[in-house]
N, C-alpha and C positions, 0 to 999 in steps of 0.2 A: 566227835560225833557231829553231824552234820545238821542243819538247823531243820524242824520240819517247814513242808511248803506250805501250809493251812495254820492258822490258829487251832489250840484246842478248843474244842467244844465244852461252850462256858455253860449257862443253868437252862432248864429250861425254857425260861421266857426268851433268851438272846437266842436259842437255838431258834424256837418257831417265831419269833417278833423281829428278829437284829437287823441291821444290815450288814453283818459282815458273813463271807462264804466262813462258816465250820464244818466242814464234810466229815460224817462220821462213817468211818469203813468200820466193815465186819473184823472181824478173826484172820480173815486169810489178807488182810487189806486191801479191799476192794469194795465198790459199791455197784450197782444193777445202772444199769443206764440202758433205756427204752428209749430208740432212736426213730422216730414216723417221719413222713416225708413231708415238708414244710409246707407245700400247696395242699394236700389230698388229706391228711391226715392218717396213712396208712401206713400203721406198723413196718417197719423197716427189718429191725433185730432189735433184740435186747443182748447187751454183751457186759463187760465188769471193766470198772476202772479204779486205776490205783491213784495216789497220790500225783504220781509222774504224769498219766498219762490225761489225769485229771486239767492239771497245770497247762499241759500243750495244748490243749485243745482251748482251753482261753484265751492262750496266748497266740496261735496261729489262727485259731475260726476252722481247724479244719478237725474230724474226729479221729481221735486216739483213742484205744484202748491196750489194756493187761487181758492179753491173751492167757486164761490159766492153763487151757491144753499144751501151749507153747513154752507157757512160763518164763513170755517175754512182752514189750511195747510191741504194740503194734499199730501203722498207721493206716489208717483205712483206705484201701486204695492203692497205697505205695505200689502192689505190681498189677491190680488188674487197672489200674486208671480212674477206677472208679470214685473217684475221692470224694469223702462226703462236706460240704460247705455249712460249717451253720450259721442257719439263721436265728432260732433264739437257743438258751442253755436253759434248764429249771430245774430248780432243786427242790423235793416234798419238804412236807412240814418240820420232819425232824434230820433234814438233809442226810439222807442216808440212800436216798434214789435219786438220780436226775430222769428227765426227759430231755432230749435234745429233738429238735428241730431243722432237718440238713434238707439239701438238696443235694440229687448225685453227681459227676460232673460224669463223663465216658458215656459210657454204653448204659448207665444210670441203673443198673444191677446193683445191688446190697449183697446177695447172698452169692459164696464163691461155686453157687454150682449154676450163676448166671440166671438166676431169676432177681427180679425184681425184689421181692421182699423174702426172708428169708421163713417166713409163714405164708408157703402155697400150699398146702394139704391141708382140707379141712376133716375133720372127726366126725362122723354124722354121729348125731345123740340118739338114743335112744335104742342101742346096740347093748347085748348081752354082756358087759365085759369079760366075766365067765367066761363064755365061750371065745374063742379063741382061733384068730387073732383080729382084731378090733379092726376094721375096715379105715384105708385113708380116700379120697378122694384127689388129685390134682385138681388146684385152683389157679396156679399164677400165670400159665398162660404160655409161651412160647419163652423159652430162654432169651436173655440180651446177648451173649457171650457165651463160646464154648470155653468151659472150663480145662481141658488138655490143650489147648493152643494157649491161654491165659498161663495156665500153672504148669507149661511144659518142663519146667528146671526142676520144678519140685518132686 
């Protein structure tokens, strides 16, 4: 058996006081990681990371995640260019969510359908949900990238 990458998660106090990373994944082995953009503060994506992809992304500065639709790594970036840099890593209290803090490199798209953050429709409140179907709004503005010329192979 192979060694795990993280320490376990020791008692309470070492979890929210320690200095050491204990990353506590869910059930599927993954945790939430809510990625905003380092200058603006503006929500990027939120996506899941495993143990693996956890690890790279400390170790190169650049974001990884466990893609569960894919049910594979994945490096952010790797085809459309857009590679996200980070600037800082945070973990919540009971290290079971990070915040990441990146900049994009490319065309500086997050979202692979070439927008900017991967939250451009906004919900207006105060809509019947009942009725049916709940209006979206476009918010993010002109795409960076066509996504068929990015993801032609795909």
């Amino acid at each position: 058996m192979t060694e795990p990458l993280f320490p376990t998660p020791g008692g309470k106090t070492d979890l929210e006081t320690g200095a050491v990373l204990t990353p506590r994944f869910g059930p599927d082995g993954t945790l939430a990681c809510v990625t905003v953009d380092a200058d603006n503060g503006q929500v990027l994506m939120v996506g899941h990371m495993n143990a693996e992809s956890l690890m790279l992304t400390i170790k190169t500065g650049e974001g990884w995640y466990w893609s569960r639709s894919r049910n594979e790594l994945w490096h952010k970036g790797a085809t459309s260019g857009n590679v996200q840099k980070v600037v800082e890593l945070l973990t919540d209290c009971d290290q079971d969510a990070m915040v990441m803090r990146v900049r994009v490199e490319g065309a500086g798209a997050t979202c692979h359908t070439g927008q900017v953050s991967c939250f451009y429709r906004r919900i207006a409140l105060g809509q019947d949900a009942a009725a049916r179907p709940v209006q979206l709004t476009h918010v993010g503005g002109e795409a960076r990238f066509d996504p068929a010329v990015v993801y032609r192979h795909k």
